[in-house]
C-alpha positions as CSV (number, residue, x, y, z in Angstrom):
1,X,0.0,0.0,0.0
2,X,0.7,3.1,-0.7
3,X,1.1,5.7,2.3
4,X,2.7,8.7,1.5
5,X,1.1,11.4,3.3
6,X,0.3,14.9,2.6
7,X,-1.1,15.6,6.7
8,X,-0.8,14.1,9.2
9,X,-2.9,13.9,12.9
10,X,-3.0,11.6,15.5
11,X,-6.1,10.1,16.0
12,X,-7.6,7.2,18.6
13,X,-6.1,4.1,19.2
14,X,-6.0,1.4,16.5
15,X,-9.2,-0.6,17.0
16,X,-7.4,-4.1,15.6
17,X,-4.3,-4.3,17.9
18,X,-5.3,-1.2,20.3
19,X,-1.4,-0.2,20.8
20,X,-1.0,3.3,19.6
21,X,-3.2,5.9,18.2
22,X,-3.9,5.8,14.5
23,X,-3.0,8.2,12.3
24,X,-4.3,10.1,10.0
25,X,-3.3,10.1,6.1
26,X,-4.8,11.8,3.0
27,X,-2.8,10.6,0.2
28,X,-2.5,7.7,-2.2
29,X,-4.3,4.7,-1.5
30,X,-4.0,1.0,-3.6
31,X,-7.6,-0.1,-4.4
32,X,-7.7,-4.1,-5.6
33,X,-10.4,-4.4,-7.9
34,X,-11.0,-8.2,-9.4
35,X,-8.5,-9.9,-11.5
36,X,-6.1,-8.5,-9.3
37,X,-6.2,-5.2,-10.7
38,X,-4.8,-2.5,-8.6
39,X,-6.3,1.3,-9.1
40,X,-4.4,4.2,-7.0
41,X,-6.5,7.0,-5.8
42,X,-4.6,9.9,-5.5
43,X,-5.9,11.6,-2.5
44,X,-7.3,9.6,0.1
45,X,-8.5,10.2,3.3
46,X,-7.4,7.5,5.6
47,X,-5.8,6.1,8.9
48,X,-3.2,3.6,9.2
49,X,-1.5,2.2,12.7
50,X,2.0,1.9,13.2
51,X,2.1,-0.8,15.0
52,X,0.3,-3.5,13.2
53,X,0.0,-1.9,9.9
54,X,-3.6,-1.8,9.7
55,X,-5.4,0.7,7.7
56,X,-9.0,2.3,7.8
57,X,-10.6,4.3,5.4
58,X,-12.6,7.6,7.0
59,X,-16.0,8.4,5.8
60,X,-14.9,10.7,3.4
61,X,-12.2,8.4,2.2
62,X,-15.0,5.8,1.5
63,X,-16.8,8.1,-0.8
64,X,-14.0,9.2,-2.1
65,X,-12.6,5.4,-3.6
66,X,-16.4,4.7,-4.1
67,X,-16.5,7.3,-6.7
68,X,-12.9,6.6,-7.6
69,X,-13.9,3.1,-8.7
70,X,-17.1,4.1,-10.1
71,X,-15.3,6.5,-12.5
72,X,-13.0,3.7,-13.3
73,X,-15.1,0.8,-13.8
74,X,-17.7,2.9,-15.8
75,X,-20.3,2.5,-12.8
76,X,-22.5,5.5,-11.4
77,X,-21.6,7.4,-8.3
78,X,-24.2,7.5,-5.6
79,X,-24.5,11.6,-6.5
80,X,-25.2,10.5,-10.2
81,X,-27.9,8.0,-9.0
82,X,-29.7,10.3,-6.9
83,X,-30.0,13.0,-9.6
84,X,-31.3,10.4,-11.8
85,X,-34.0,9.3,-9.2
86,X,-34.7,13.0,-8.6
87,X,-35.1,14.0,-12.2
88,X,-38.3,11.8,-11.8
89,X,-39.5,13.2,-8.9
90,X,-39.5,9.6,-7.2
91,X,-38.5,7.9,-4.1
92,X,-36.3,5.2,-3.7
93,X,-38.8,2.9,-2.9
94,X,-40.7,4.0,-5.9
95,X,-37.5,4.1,-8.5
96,X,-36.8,0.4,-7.0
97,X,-40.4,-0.9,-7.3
98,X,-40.1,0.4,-10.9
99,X,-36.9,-0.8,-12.3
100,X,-37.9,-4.4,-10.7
101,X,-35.3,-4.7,-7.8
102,X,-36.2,-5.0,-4.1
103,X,-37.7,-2.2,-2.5
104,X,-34.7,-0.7,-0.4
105,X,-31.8,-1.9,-3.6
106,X,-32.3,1.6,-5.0
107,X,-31.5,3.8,-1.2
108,X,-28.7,1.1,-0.8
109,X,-26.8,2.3,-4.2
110,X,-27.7,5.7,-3.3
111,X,-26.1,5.2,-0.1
112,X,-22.8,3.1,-1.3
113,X,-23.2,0.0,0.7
114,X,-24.2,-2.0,-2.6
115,X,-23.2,-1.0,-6.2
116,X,-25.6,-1.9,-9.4
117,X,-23.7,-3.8,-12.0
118,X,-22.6,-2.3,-15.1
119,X,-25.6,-3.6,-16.9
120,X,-28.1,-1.9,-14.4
121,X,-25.9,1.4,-14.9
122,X,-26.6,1.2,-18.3
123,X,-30.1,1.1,-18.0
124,X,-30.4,4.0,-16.1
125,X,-28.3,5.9,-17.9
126,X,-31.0,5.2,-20.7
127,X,-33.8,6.2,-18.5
128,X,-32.0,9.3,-17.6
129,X,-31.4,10.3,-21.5
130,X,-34.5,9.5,-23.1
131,X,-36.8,10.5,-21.1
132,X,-39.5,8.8,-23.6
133,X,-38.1,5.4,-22.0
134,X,-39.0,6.3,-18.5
135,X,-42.5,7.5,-19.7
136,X,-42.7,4.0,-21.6
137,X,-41.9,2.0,-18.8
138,X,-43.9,4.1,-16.1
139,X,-47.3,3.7,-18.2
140,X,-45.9,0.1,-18.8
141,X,-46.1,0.0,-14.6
142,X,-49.4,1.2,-14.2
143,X,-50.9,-1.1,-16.8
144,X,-49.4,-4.1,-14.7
145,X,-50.5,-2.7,-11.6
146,X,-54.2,-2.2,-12.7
């Protein structure tokens, strides 16, 4: 890894080995994406203890590789699935219900802890752009749910 830093502050104690306090990092940081393909963000928020090596990404730093491998693997960010969603004036539980996947898939996206394959990305990309699709597709719901 990676773990040149550009600031540095001492934070809490390492939660794995809880010797000395963590601390904190914004600079590269080695993503491993399958394959064994390795990505480097450039600026990352993150922690790492000197004693055992351990590293932890801050909440920042998770949205910041999130979007970093979003850019990178062609996916949509969280921001770019809410203004899609938004766009249509519709929940999350209604823009889930209408492109067919559980009720909460669409809020998880949004919030990062589950990403929508490439294929799914897509689709709302086409939604997004024509908005004739989404009309389609909306009267398409209604007629099922009649």
């Amino acid at each position: 890894m990676n773990n040149e830093s550009t600031d540095l502050i001492l934070l809490t104690n390492c939660p794995s080995c809880e010797q000395v306090p963590l601390e904190a990092i914004v600079g590269p940081y080695d993503i491993y994406l399958q394959d064994e393909i390795c990505i480097t963000a450039p600026m990352v928020s993150h922690e790492i203890c000197k004693h055992c090596n351990a590293v932890f990404l801050t909440p920042n730093g998770c949205v910041t590789v999130n979007d970093f491998i979003a850019y990178h693997t062609n996916q949509l960010t969280a921001l770019e699935l809410e203004d899609i969603r938004n766009g249509y004036e519709m929940s999350q539980i209604e823009m889930s219900k209408l492109i067919g996947v559980g009720d909460s898939v669409y809020g998880r996206w949004e919030r990062g802890t589950l990403t929508p394959s490439r294929a799914m990305c897509n689709y709302l990309r086409i939604l997004k752009k024509f908005p004739e699709a989404f009309e389609w597709l909306m009267a398409d719901e209604e007629s099922v749910n009649v």
